[in-house]
N, C-alpha and C positions, 0 to 999 in steps of 0.2 A: 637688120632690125632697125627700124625709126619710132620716134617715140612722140607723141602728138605734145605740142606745151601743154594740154591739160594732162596730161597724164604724168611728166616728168612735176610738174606742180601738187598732183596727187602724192607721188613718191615723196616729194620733199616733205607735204605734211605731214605724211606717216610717220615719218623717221624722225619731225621734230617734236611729234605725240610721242613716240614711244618712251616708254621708261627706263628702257637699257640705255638712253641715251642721256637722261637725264643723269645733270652733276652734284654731285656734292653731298653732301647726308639729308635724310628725308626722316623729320620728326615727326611728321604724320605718318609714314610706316612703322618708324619706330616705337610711335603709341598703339599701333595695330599690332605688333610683334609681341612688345611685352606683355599682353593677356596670353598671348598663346605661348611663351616662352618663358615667362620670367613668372608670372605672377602666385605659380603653384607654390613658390616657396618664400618670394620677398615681397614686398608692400614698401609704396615710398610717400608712407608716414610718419609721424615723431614715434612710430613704435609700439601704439596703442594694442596694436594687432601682433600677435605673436606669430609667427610661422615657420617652416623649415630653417628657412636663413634668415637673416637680421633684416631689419626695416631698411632701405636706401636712401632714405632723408636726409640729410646732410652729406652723403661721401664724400664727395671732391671736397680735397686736403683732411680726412680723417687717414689716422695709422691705420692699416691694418688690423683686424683680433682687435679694436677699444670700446668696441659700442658698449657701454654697459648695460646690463641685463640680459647677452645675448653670450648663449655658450661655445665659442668658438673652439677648432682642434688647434692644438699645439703650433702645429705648422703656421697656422694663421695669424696666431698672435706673436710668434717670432720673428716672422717675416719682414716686417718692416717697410712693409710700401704704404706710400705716402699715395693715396688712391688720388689720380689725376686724370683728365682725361684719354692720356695714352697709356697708361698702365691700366685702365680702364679696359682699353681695347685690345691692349694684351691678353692682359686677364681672359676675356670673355672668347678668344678664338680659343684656349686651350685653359682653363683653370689650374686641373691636375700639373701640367706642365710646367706655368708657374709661380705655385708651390705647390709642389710636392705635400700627398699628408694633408691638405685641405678636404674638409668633410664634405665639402661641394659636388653633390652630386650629378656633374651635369658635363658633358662632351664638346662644350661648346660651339658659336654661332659659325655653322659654314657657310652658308650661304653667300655669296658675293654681293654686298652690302649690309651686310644683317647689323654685325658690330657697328657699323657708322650710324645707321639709322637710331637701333637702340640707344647709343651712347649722347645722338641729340635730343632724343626723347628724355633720356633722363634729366640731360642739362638743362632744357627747359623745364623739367617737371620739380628743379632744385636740387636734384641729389649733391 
């Protein structure tokens, strides 16, 4: 098999277009994710808006269960995480897992970049 320079030069652009190839977390997916994933239940406002789960406005370095006005289960507000980036992305592959007893109702992000991308959407969006 021989491969003509334009063709081997086609190959390389494809593969430097594609997205599986792309690095690092993509905030612009991740604004695209959070309507379809997140937003049924949070909102990242000062709160105005009430929903399933609490507003995501401020997280990074809030406890766990403090937001007031919002009725967290037990587990949540025991738990004690200091919400950070990477417990962020803990969180969100497995919630139930960990904590336990969170009323969170959701199975978390599988996808093979879902968590990154969300978690720079939010960073830029201020949570």
């Amino acid at each position: 098999m021989t491969f003509t320079r334009q063709g081997c030069l086609l190959v390389i652009a494809v593969a430097l277009a594609s997205p599986v190839l792309a690095e690092g977390p993509d905030p612009v997916r991740g604004a695209e994710l959070f309507p379809i994933r997140c937003v049924e239940c949070h909102v990242i406002t000062d709160g105005a808006e009430k929903k399933i789960g609490p507003s995501l406005k401020g997280l990074i370095g809030r406890t766990s269960g403090t937001l007031e006005g919002y009725d967290y289960s037990d587990a949540m507000k025991t738990a004690g995480i200091v919400w950070s980036e990477q417990t962020l992305k803990t969180y969100l592959v497995a919630p139930r897992k960990m904590v336990p007893g969170t009323k969170m109702n959701f199975n978390g992000l599988k996808r093979p970049g879902e968590v990154e991308d969300v978690v720079a959407y939010l960073l830029e969006a201020g949570t």
